[in-house]
C-alpha positions in Angstrom: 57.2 205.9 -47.8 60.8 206.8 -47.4 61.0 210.5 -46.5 64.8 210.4 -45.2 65.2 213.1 -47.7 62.6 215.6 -46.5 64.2 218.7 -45.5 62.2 221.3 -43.4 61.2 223.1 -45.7 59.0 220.0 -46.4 57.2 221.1 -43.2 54.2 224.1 -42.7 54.5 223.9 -38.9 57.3 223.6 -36.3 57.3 223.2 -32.3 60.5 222.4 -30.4 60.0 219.2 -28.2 63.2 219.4 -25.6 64.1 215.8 -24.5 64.4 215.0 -21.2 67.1 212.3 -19.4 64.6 210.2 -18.7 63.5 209.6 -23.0 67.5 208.1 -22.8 67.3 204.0 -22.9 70.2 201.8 -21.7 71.4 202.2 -25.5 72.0 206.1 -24.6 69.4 207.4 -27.2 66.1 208.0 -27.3 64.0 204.9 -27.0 61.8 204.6 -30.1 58.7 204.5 -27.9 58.9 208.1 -27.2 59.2 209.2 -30.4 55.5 208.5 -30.8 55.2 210.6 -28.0 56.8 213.4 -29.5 54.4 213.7 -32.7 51.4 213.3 -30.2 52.8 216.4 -28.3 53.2 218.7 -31.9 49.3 217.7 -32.8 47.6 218.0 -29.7 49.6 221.3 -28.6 48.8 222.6 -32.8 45.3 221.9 -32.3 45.0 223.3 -28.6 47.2 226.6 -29.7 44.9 227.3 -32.8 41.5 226.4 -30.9 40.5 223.7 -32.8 40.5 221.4 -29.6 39.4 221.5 -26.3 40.8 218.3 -24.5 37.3 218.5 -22.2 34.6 220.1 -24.1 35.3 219.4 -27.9 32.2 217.5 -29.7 34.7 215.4 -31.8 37.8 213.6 -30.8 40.8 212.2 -32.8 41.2 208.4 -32.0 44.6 207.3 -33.5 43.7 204.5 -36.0 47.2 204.0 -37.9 51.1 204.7 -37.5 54.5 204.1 -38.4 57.8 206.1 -38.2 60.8 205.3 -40.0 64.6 206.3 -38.1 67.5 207.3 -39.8 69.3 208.6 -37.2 69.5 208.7 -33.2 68.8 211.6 -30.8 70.3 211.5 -27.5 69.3 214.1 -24.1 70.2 216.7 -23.8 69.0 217.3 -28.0 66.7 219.7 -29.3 63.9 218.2 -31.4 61.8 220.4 -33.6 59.0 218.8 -34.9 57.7 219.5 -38.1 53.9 219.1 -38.9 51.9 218.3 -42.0 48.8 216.8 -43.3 49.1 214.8 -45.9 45.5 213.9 -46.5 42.4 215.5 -44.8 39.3 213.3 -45.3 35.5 214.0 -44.1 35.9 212.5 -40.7 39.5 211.5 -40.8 43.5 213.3 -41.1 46.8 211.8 -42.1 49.4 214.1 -39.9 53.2 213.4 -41.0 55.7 214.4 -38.8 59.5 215.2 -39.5 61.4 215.0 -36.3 64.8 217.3 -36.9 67.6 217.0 -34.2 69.3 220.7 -33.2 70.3 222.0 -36.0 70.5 219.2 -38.4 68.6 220.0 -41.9 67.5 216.6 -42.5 65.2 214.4 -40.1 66.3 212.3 -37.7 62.8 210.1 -38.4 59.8 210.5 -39.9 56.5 209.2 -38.8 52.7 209.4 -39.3 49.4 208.9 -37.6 45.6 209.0 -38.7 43.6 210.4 -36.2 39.7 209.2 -37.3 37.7 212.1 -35.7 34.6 210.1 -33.9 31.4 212.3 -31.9 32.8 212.1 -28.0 29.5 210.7 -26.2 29.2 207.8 -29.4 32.1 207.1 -30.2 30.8 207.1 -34.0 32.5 208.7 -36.8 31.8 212.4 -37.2 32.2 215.2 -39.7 35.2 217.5 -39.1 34.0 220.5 -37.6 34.4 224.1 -39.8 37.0 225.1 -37.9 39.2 222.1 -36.9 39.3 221.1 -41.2 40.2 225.3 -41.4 42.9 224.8 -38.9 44.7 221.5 -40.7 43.6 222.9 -44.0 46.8 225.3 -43.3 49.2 222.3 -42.9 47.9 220.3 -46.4 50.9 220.1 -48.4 51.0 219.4 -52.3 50.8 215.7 -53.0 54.1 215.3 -54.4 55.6 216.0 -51.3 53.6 214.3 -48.5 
């Protein structure tokens, strides 16, 4: 889905990702591979923040089953990135995050990408209910239909 238009007002959540030199490639912008990087960093650190996860203890984790992120325009260090966070769709045991990736100051993103984390029990490895407060925690980032 082409979300080029999204503005951030299309987004719930924010967290400012600061690049570093070393996300440059020989291209001078920031190599695509570490964009994925960058929506990892907003989920994990949304999760952590708003105690849904516990990187060592938690009963469930999200293994990354799907992605995809569309560009539409480079970032480059020394840029700000602020990440915008949203879930499109929150299943039983699974989540659809979308993530709008805005550069300084710019109102529309600079790429947009997704991943579905499929939430699996830690010692099985099996797929596994969302626990009351993770799906409370994402439950704040669902956004309308229409939009995600």
């Amino acid at each position: 889905m082409d979300r080029k238009h999204d503005t951030r007002a299309s987004y719930p959540h924010f967290q400012i990702v600061p690049t570093r030199w070393m996300d440059n490639d020989a291209y001078g912008h920031v190599n695509n591979v570490v964009y994925y990087s960058y929506f990892d960093t907003v989920v994990n650190q949304y999760l952590i923040e708003n105690g849904a996860l516990d990187i060592e203890t938690s009963p469930v984790i999200g293994l990354v089953v799907d992605t995809g992120c569309s560009y539409y325009a480079p970032v480059s260090f020394p840029d700000r990135v602020e990440a915008g966070l949203r879930v499109a769709r929150l299943g039983t045991s699974s989540v659809r995050y979308e993530v709008g990736l805005f550069r300084n100051d710019d109102p529309t993103p600079a790429a947009c990408g997704h991943f579905v984390h499929v939430y699996v029990d830690r010692e099985t490895r099996r797929p596994a209910a969302l626990p009351e407060k993770l799906r409370t925690v994402l439950g704040r980032l669902v956004t309308p239909a229409e939009t995600a």
